[in-house]
C-alpha positions in Angstrom: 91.2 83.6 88.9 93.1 86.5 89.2 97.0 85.7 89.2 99.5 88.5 91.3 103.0 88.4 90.1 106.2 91.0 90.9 108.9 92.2 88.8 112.1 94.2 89.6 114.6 95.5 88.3 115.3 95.0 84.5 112.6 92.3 85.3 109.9 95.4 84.8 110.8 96.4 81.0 108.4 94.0 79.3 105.8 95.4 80.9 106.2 99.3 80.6 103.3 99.3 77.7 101.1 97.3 79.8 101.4 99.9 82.9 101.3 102.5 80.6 98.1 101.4 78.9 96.3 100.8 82.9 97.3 104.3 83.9 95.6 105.9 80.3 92.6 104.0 81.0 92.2 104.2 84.6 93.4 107.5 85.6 90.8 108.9 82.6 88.5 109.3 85.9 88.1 111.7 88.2 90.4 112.8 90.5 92.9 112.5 87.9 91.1 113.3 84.5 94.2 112.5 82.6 93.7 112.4 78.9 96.6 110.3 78.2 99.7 110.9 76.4 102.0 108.0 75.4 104.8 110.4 75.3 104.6 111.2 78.8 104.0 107.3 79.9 107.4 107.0 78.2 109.4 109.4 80.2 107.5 109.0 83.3 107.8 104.7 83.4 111.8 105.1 82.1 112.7 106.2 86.0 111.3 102.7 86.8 112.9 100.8 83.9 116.2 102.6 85.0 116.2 101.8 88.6 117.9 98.6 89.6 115.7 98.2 92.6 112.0 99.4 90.8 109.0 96.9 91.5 106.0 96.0 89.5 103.2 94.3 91.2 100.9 93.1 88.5 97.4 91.4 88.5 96.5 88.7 85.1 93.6 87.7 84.0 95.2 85.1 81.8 97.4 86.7 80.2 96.0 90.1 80.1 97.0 92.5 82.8 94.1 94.3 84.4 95.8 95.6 87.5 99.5 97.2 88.6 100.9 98.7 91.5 104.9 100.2 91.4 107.4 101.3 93.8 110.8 102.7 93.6 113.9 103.7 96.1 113.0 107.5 96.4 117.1 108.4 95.6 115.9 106.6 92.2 112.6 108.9 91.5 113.4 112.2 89.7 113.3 115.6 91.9 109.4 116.5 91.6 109.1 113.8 93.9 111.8 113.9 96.2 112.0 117.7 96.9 109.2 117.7 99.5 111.1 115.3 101.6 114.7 117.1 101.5 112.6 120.4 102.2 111.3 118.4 105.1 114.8 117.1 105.9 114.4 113.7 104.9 117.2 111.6 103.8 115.9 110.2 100.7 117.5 106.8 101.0 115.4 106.3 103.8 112.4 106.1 101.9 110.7 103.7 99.5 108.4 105.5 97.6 105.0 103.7 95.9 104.2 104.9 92.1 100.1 104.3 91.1 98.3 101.4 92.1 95.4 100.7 89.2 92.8 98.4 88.8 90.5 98.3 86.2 86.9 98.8 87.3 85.8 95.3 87.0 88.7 93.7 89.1 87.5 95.9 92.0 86.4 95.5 95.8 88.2 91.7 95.8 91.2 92.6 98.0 93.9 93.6 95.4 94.1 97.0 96.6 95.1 96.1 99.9 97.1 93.3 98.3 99.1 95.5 96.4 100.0 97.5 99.5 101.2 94.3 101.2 103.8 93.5 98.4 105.1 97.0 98.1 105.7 97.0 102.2 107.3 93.5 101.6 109.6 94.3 99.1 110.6 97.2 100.9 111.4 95.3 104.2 113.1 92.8 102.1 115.7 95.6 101.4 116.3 96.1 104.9 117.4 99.9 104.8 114.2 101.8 104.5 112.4 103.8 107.4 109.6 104.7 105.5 106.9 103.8 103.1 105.4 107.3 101.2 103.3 108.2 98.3 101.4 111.3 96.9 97.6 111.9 95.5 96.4 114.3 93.6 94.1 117.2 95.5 91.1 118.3 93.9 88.6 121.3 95.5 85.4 119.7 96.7 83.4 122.0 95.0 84.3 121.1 91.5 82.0 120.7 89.4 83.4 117.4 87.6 82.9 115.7 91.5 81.2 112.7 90.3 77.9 111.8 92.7 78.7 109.7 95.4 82.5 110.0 95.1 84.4 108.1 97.7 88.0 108.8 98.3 90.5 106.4 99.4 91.6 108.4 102.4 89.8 106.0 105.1 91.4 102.8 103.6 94.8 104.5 103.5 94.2 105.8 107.1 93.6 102.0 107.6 97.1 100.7 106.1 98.6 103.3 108.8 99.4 106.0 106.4 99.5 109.9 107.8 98.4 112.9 105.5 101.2 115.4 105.6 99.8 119.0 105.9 102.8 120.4 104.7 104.2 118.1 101.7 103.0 118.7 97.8 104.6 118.3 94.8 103.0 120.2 91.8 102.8 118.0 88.6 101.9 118.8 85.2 99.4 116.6 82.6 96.7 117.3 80.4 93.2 116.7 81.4 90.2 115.3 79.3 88.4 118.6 79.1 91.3 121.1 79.1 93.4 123.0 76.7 96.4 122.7 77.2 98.4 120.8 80.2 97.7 122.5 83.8 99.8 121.7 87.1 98.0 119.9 89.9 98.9 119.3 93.5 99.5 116.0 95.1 99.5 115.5 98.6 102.1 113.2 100.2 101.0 110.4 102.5 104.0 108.8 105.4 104.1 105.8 107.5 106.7 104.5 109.0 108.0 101.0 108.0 108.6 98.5 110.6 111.2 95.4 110.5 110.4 92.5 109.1 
């Protein structure tokens, strides 16, 4: 029985290792192919530990976490992420950004994926000042030849949720990849949809 629970706020520090350690296992596979560094989960989960309106969703199995989803007011994120939408002309406090959402393989193809888009969309109607809902994914060229066989992105089931693929917002991040020497910079590819009322 798998238990969803949400944290905000301050409510999220106990749980920064626990995120951290999902992302280093999880994110290991392709599209990602990011060889973990704990010094980089430090700095890059301090923006949510720092934001008073930051949410963790979180999925337990008992008491071990095997699934988290985050989301954070895009005027708290730091300026990789909101550049895109100022160059676009965007006012950032109208958007509520979503972090990762990762599952560990097992836990997969029961709904949490969709449930973790539900409570993200929620919480950010529950702050009644939000117009939009955004993320970003990384892009990788279809001819690599790390593609594992029989790759299926997740661009259908985000088309689903009512997200739109922006043709003209990236950011560029930077991390080091399993078989690389050296950190690289990678594209991600923003994803909008507007946020009804409640």
């Amino acid at each position: 029985m798998i238990d969803v629970k949400t944290f905000t706020g301050a409510e999220v520090a106990p749980h920064l290792d626990a995120v951290a350690e999902l992302r280093i296992a999880v994110f290991r596979d392709w599209p990602y192919l990011y060889a973990g560094d704990r010094e980089y989960e430090k700095n890059y989960l301090a923006t949510y530990a720092e934001s008073p309106e930051s949410l963790f969703v979180l999925a337990f199995d008992g008491a071990h976490v095997v699934g988290a989803s985050t989301g954070i007011p895009l005027a708290d994120e730091t300026s990789s992420f909101q550049q895109p939408f100022l160059d676009r002309g965007i006012a950032l406090g109208d958007v509520f950004y979503f972090g990762e959402s990762v599952l560990l393989k097992d836990y997969r193809g029961h709904g949490l994926g969709h449930r973790f888009f539900d409570e993200r969309e929620g919480y950010a109607r529950r702050l009644d000042r939000f117009a939009m809902t955004a993320f970003c994914a990384v892009e990788r060229d279809a001819a690599d030849p790390r593609l594992p066989d029989g790759f299926r992105g997740n661009d259908v089931f985000w088309n689903k949720r009512g997200y739109a693929r922006q043709d003209d917002m990236f950011c560029q991040l930077e991390w080091q990849e399993i078989d690389r020497d050296g950190p690289s910079c990678h594209r991600l590819r923003f994803w909008l949809r507007p946020l009804e009322t409640a």
